[in-house]
RODRENDREN-568097 format. One record per residue: residue in three letters; chain; x, z, y of N, C-alpha, C in turn. Coordinates in Angstrom, 1 decimal. Last residue first. Example, Ala and Ser with C-alpha at 12.3 -4.5 7.8 and 13.67 -1.06 7.14 Angstrom:
2
SITE Ser A 12.8 7.1 -2.2 13.7 7.1 -1.1 12.9 7.9 0.0
SITE Ala A 13.2 7.8 -5.7 12.3 7.8 -4.5 13.2 7.8 -3.3
***
This chain:
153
SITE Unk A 20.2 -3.8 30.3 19.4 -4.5 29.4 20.4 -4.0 28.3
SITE Unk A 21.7 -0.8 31.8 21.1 -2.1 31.6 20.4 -2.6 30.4
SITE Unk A 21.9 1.7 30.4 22.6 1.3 31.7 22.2 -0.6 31.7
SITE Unk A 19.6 4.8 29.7 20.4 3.2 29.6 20.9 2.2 30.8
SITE Unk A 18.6 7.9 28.5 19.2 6.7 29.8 19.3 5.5 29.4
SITE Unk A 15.4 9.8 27.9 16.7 9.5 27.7 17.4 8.2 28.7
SITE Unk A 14.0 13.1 28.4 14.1 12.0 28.1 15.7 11.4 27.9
SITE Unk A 12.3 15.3 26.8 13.4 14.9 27.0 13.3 13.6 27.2
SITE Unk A 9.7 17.2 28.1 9.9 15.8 27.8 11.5 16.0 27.9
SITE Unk A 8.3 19.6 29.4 9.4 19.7 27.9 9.8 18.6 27.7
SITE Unk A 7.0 19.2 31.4 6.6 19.4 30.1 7.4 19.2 28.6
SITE Unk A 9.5 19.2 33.0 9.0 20.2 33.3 7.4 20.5 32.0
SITE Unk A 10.5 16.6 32.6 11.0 17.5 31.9 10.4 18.8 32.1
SITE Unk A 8.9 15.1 34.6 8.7 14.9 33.1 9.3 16.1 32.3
SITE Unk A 10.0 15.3 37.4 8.9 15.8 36.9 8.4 15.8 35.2
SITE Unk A 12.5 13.3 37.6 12.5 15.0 37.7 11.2 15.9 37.2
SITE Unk A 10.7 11.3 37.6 11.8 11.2 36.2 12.1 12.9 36.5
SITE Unk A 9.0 11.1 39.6 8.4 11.2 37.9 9.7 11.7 36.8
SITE Unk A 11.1 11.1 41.4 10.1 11.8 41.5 9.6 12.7 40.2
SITE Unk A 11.9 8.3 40.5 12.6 9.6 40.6 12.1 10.9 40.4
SITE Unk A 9.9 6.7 41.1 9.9 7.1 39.5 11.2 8.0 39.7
SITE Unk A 9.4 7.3 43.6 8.3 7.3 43.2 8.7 7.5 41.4
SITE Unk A 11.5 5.8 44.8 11.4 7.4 44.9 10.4 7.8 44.3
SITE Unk A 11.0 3.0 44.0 11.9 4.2 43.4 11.9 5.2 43.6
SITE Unk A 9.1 2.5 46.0 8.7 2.9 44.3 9.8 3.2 43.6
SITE Unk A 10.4 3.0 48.1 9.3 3.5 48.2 9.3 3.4 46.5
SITE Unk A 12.2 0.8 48.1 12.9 1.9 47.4 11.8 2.8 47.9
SITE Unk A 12.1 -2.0 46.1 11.7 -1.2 46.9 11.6 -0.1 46.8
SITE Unk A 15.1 -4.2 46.3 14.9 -2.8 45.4 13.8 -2.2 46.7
SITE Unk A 17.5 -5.9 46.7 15.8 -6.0 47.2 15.1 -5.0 46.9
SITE Unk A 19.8 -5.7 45.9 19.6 -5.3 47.3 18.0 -5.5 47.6
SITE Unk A 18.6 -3.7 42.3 19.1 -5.0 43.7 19.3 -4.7 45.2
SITE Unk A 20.8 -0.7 41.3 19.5 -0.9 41.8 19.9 -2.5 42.9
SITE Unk A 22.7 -0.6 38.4 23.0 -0.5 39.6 21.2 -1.4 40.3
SITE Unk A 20.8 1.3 35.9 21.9 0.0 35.9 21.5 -0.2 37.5
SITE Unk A 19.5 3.3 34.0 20.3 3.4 35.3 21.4 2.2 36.1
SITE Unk A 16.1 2.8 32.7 17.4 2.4 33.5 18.3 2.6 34.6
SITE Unk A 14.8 6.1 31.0 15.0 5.6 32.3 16.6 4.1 32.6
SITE Unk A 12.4 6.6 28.3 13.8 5.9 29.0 13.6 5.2 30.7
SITE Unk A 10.6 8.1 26.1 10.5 7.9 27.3 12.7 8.0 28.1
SITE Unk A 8.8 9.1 23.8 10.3 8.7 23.9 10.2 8.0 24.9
SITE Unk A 7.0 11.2 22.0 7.1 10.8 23.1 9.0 10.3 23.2
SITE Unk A 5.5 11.8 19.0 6.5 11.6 19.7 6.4 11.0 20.7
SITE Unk A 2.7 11.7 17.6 3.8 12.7 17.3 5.4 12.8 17.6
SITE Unk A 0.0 11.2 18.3 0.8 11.0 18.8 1.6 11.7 18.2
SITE Unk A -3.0 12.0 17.6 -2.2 11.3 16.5 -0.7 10.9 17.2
SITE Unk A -3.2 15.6 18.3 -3.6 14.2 18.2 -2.4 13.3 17.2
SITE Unk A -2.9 18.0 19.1 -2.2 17.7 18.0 -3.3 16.1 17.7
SITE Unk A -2.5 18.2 22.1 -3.4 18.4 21.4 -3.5 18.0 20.0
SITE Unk A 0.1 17.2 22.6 0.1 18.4 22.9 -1.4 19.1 22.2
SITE Unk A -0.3 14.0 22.1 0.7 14.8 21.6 0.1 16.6 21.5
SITE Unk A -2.3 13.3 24.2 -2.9 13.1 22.6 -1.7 13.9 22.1
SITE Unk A -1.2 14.6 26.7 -2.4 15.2 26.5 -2.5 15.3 24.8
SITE Unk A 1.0 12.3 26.6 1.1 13.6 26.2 0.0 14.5 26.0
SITE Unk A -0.5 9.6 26.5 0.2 10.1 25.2 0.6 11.6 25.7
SITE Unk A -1.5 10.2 29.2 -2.5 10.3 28.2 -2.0 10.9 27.0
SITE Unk A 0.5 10.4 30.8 -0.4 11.5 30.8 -1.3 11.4 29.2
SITE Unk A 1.4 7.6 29.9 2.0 9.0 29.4 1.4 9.5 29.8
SITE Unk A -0.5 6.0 31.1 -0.3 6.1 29.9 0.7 7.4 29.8
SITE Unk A 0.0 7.5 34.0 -1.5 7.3 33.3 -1.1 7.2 32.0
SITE Unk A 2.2 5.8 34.5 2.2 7.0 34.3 1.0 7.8 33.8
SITE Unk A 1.7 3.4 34.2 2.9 3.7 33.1 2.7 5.2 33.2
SITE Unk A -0.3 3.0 36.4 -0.4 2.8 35.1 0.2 3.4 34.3
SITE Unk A 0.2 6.0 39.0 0.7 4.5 38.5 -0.2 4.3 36.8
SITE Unk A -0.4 8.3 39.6 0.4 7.6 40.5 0.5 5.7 39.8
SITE Unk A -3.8 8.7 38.7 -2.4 8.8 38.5 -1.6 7.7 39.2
SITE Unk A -6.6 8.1 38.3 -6.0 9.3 37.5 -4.3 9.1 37.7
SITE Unk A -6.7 5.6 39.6 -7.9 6.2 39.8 -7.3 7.4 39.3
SITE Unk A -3.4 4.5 40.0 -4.9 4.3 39.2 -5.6 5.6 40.2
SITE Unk A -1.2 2.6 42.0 -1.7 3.4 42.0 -3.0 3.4 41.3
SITE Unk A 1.7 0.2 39.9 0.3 0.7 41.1 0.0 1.6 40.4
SITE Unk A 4.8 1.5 39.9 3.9 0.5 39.4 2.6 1.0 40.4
SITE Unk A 7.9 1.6 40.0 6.4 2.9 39.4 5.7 2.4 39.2
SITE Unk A 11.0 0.3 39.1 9.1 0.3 40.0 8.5 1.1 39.3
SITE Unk A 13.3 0.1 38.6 13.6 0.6 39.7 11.5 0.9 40.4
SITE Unk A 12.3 1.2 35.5 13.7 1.4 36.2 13.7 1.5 37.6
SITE Unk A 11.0 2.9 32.2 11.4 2.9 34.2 12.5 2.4 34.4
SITE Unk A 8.8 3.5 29.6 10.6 2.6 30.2 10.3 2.6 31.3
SITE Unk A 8.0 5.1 26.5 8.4 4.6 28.0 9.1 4.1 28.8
SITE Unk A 6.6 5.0 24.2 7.4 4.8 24.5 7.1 4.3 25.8
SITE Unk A 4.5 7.3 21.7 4.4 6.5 22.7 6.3 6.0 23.6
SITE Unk A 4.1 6.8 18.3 4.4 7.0 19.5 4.3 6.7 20.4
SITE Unk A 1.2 6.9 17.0 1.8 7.9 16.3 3.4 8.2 17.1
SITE Unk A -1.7 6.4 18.3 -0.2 5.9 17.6 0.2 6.8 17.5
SITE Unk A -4.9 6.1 18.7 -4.5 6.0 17.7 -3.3 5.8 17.4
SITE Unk A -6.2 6.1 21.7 -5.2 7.4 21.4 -5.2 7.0 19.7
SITE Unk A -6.7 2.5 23.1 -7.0 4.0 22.0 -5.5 5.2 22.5
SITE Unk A -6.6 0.1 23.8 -5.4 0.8 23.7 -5.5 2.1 22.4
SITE Unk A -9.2 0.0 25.2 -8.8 -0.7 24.0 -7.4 -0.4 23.4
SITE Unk A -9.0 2.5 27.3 -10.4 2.0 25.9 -10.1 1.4 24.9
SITE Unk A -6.8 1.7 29.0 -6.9 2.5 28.3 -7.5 2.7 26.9
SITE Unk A -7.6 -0.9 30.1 -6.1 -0.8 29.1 -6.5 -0.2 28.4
SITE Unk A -10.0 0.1 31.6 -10.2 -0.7 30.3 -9.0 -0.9 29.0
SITE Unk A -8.1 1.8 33.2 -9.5 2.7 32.2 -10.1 1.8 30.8
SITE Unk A -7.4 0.2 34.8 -6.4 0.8 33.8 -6.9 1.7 32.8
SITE Unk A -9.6 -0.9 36.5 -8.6 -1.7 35.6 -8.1 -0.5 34.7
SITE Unk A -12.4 1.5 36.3 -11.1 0.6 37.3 -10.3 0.3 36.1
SITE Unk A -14.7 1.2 34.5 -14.9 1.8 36.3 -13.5 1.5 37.2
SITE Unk A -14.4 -2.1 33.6 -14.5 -0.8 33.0 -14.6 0.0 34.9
SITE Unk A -15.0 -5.3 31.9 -14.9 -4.5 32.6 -14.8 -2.6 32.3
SITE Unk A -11.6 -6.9 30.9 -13.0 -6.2 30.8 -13.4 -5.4 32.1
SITE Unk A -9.1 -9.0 29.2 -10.3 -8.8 30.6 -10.8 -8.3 29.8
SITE Unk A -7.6 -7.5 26.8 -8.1 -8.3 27.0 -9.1 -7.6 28.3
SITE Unk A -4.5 -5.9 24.9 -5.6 -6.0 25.5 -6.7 -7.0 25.9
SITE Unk A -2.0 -6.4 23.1 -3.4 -5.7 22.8 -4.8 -5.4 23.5
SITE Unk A -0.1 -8.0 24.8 -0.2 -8.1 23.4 -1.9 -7.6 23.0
SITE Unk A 0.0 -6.2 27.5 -0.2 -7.5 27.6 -0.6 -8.4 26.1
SITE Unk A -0.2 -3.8 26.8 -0.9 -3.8 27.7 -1.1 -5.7 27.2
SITE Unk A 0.7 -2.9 23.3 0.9 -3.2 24.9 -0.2 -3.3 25.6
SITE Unk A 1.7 -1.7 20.4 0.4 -1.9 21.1 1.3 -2.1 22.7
SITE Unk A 3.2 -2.8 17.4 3.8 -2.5 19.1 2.0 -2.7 20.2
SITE Unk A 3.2 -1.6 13.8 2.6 -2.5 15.8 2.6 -2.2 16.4
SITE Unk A 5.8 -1.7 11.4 5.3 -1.4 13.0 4.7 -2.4 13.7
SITE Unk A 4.8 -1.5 8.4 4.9 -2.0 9.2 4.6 -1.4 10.6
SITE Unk A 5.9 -0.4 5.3 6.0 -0.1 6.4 6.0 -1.5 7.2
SITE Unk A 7.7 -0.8 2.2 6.1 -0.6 2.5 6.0 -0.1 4.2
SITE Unk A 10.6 -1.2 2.1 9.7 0.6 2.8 8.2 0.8 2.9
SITE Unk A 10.4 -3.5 2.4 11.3 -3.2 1.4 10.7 -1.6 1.1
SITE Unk A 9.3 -4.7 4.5 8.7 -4.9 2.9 9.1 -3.5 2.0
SITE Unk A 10.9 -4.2 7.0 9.6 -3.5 6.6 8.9 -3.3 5.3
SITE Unk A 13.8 -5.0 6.8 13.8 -3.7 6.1 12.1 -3.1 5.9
SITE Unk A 12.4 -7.3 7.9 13.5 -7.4 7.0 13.4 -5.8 6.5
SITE Unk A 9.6 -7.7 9.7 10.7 -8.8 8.8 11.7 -8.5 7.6
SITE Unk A 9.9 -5.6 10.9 8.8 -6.3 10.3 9.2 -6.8 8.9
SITE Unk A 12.5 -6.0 12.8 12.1 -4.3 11.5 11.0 -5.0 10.8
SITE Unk A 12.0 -8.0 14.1 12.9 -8.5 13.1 12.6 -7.2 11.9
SITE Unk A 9.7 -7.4 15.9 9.6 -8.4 14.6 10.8 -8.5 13.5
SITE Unk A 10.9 -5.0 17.0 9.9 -4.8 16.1 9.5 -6.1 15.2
SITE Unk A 12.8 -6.7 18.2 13.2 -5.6 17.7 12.0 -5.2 16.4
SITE Unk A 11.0 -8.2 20.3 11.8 -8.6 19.1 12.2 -8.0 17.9
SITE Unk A 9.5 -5.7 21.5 9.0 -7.0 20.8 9.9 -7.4 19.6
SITE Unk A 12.1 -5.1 23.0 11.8 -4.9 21.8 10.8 -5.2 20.9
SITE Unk A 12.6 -7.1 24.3 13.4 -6.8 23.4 13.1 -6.2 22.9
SITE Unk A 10.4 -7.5 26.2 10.5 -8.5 24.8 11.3 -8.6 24.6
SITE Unk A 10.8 -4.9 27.6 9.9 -5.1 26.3 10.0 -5.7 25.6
SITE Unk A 13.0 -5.7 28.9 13.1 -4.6 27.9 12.3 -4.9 26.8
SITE Unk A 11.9 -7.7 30.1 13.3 -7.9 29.5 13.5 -6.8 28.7
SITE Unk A 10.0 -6.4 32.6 9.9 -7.2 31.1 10.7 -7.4 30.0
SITE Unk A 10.0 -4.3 33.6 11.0 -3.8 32.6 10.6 -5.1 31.7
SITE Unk A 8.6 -4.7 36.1 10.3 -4.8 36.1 10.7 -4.8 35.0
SITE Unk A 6.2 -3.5 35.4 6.1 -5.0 35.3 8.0 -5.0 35.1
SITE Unk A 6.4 -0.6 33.8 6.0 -1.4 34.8 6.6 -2.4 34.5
SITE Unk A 5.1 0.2 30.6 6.1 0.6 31.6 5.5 -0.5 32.7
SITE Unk A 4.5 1.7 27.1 4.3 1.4 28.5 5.4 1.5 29.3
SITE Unk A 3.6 1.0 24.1 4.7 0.9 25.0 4.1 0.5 25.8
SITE Unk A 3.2 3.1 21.0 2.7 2.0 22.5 3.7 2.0 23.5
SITE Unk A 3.1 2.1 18.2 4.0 2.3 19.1 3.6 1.8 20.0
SITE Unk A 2.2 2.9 14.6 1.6 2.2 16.0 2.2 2.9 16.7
SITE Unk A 2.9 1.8 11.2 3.1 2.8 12.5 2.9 2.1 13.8
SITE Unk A 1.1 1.6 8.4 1.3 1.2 9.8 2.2 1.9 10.6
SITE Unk A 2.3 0.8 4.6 1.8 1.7 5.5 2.2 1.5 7.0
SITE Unk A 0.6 -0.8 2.3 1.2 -0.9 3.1 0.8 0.4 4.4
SITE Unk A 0.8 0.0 -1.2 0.0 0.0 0.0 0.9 0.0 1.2
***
Protein backbone atom coordinates (compact mmCIF):
# COMPACT_ATOMS: atom_id res chain seq x y z
CA UNK A 1 0.00 0.00 0.00
CA UNK A 2 1.23 3.08 -0.90
CA UNK A 3 1.79 5.55 1.75
CA UNK A 4 1.34 9.83 1.22
CA UNK A 5 3.07 12.53 2.75
CA UNK A 6 1.61 16.00 2.18
CA UNK A 7 3.97 19.06 2.28
CA UNK A 8 2.68 22.51 1.98
CA UNK A 9 4.66 24.96 0.89
CA UNK A 10 4.26 28.48 1.42
CA UNK A 11 6.09 31.63 0.63
CA UNK A 12 6.00 34.83 -1.36
CA UNK A 13 6.09 35.27 -4.98
CA UNK A 14 10.26 36.14 -4.85
CA UNK A 15 10.99 32.65 -3.76
CA UNK A 16 9.91 31.14 -7.21
CA UNK A 17 13.25 29.51 -7.92
CA UNK A 18 13.09 27.88 -4.64
CA UNK A 19 9.86 26.26 -5.08
CA UNK A 20 10.45 24.82 -8.52
CA UNK A 21 13.42 23.39 -6.76
CA UNK A 22 11.82 21.82 -4.87
CA UNK A 23 9.04 20.79 -6.99
CA UNK A 24 11.78 19.07 -8.57
CA UNK A 25 13.20 17.71 -5.61
CA UNK A 26 9.94 16.07 -4.78
CA UNK A 27 9.57 14.58 -8.40
CA UNK A 28 12.89 13.12 -8.45
CA UNK A 29 12.07 11.45 -4.32
CA UNK A 30 8.83 10.29 -6.25
CA UNK A 31 10.68 8.77 -8.85
CA UNK A 32 13.55 6.98 -7.38
CA UNK A 33 13.75 6.06 -3.73
CA UNK A 34 9.63 6.59 -3.46
CA UNK A 35 8.71 2.94 -4.89
CA UNK A 36 11.25 1.39 -3.18
CA UNK A 37 9.73 2.75 0.64
CA UNK A 38 6.08 2.53 -0.59
CA UNK A 39 6.00 6.44 -0.09
CA UNK A 40 4.90 9.17 -2.01
CA UNK A 41 5.34 13.04 -1.35
CA UNK A 42 2.58 15.80 -2.49
CA UNK A 43 3.80 19.06 -2.55
CA UNK A 44 0.40 21.14 -1.85
CA UNK A 45 0.93 24.85 -3.20
CA UNK A 46 -0.95 27.70 -3.83
CA UNK A 47 -0.16 27.60 -7.48
CA UNK A 48 -0.23 23.37 -8.09
CA UNK A 49 -3.43 22.77 -5.68
CA UNK A 50 -5.63 25.47 -6.05
CA UNK A 51 -8.08 26.99 -8.25
CA UNK A 52 -10.30 30.56 -8.75
CA UNK A 53 -12.99 30.81 -6.25
CA UNK A 54 -14.92 32.64 -4.53
CA UNK A 55 -14.53 32.98 -0.84
CA UNK A 56 -14.93 36.30 1.82
CA UNK A 57 -11.09 37.25 0.61
CA UNK A 58 -8.55 35.61 -1.66
CA UNK A 59 -6.42 33.76 0.75
CA UNK A 60 -9.47 32.24 2.73
CA UNK A 61 -10.20 30.33 -0.65
CA UNK A 62 -6.10 29.07 -0.75
CA UNK A 63 -6.89 28.27 2.52
CA UNK A 64 -10.42 25.87 1.98
CA UNK A 65 -8.77 23.97 -0.71
CA UNK A 66 -5.44 23.66 0.83
CA UNK A 67 -6.96 22.03 3.99
CA UNK A 68 -5.19 21.45 7.42
CA UNK A 69 -4.51 17.68 5.96
CA UNK A 70 -0.20 17.61 5.87
CA UNK A 71 1.84 16.28 7.89
CA UNK A 72 4.41 19.47 6.99
CA UNK A 73 4.45 22.72 6.54
CA UNK A 74 7.43 24.50 4.80
CA UNK A 75 8.37 28.00 4.57
CA UNK A 76 10.64 30.23 2.59
CA UNK A 77 11.43 34.18 2.89
CA UNK A 78 13.67 36.22 1.36
CA UNK A 79 13.57 39.73 0.60
CA UNK A 80 9.15 39.96 0.25
CA UNK A 81 6.44 39.40 2.90
CA UNK A 82 3.94 39.43 0.49
CA UNK A 83 0.26 41.06 0.70
CA UNK A 84 -1.74 42.02 3.44
CA UNK A 85 -4.88 39.24 4.26
CA UNK A 86 -7.88 39.80 6.15
CA UNK A 87 -6.01 37.55 9.29
CA UNK A 88 -2.42 38.50 8.75
CA UNK A 89 0.41 40.52 7.56
CA UNK A 90 0.74 38.45 4.54
CA UNK A 91 -0.41 35.11 2.77
CA UNK A 92 2.89 33.07 3.67
CA UNK A 93 2.20 34.31 6.98
CA UNK A 94 -1.49 33.28 7.32
CA UNK A 95 -0.35 29.89 6.13
CA UNK A 96 1.98 29.41 9.05
CA UNK A 97 -0.39 30.83 11.53
CA UNK A 98 -2.55 28.20 10.35
CA UNK A 99 0.24 25.19 10.11
CA UNK A 100 1.15 26.23 13.65
CA UNK A 101 -2.36 26.49 15.15
CA UNK A 102 -2.87 22.60 13.13
CA UNK A 103 0.74 21.55 14.78
CA UNK A 104 0.10 22.87 18.43
CA UNK A 105 -3.40 21.41 18.38
CA UNK A 106 -2.22 18.00 17.72
CA UNK A 107 -3.58 18.16 14.23
CA UNK A 108 -2.16 16.54 11.30
CA UNK A 109 0.80 18.79 11.00
CA UNK A 110 3.80 17.28 12.69
CA UNK A 111 6.50 19.72 11.61
CA UNK A 112 7.06 23.13 10.78
CA UNK A 113 10.29 23.87 8.70
CA UNK A 114 10.50 27.27 7.87
CA UNK A 115 13.84 29.05 5.95
CA UNK A 116 14.95 32.28 5.56
CA UNK A 117 17.43 33.52 2.38
CA UNK A 118 20.33 35.29 3.37
CA UNK A 119 21.89 35.94 0.01
CA UNK A 120 22.98 39.59 -0.52
CA UNK A 121 19.49 41.76 -0.94
CA UNK A 122 19.11 43.70 -5.01
CA UNK A 123 19.64 47.31 -5.26
CA UNK A 124 15.79 47.17 -5.96
CA UNK A 125 14.88 45.40 -2.85
CA UNK A 126 11.72 46.88 -1.21
CA UNK A 127 12.87 47.40 1.94
CA UNK A 128 9.33 48.24 3.46
CA UNK A 129 8.73 44.31 2.91
CA UNK A 130 11.90 43.39 4.18
CA UNK A 131 11.40 44.94 7.36
CA UNK A 132 8.34 43.18 7.25
CA UNK A 133 9.85 39.46 7.12
CA UNK A 134 12.65 40.57 9.63
CA UNK A 135 10.07 41.45 11.83
CA UNK A 136 8.36 37.95 11.17
CA UNK A 137 11.75 36.16 11.24
CA UNK A 138 12.50 37.73 15.04
CA UNK A 139 8.87 36.93 15.85
CA UNK A 140 8.70 33.10 14.91
CA UNK A 141 10.97 31.95 17.51
CA UNK A 142 8.97 33.28 20.19
CA UNK A 143 6.55 30.11 19.40
CA UNK A 144 9.42 27.95 19.74
CA UNK A 145 9.89 27.80 15.84
CA UNK A 146 13.38 26.97 14.91
CA UNK A 147 14.11 28.09 11.99
CA UNK A 148 16.68 27.65 9.49
CA UNK A 149 19.20 29.83 6.67
CA UNK A 150 20.37 29.64 3.17
CA UNK A 151 22.63 31.70 1.31
CA UNK A 152 21.11 31.60 -2.05
CA UNK A 153 19.40 29.37 -4.52
Amino acid sequence: MDNCCKIFLGSPSDTYEERRTIREVVDILNKTIGPAYDITIKLLTWEDSTYPAVATYPQEAINEQIGNDYTIFIGIMWKAFGSQTQKAGSGTEEEFNNAYENYVSGGSCKNIMFYFNQAPLPQDTDFVQFAKVQAFKSKIPENGVYYGTYDGL
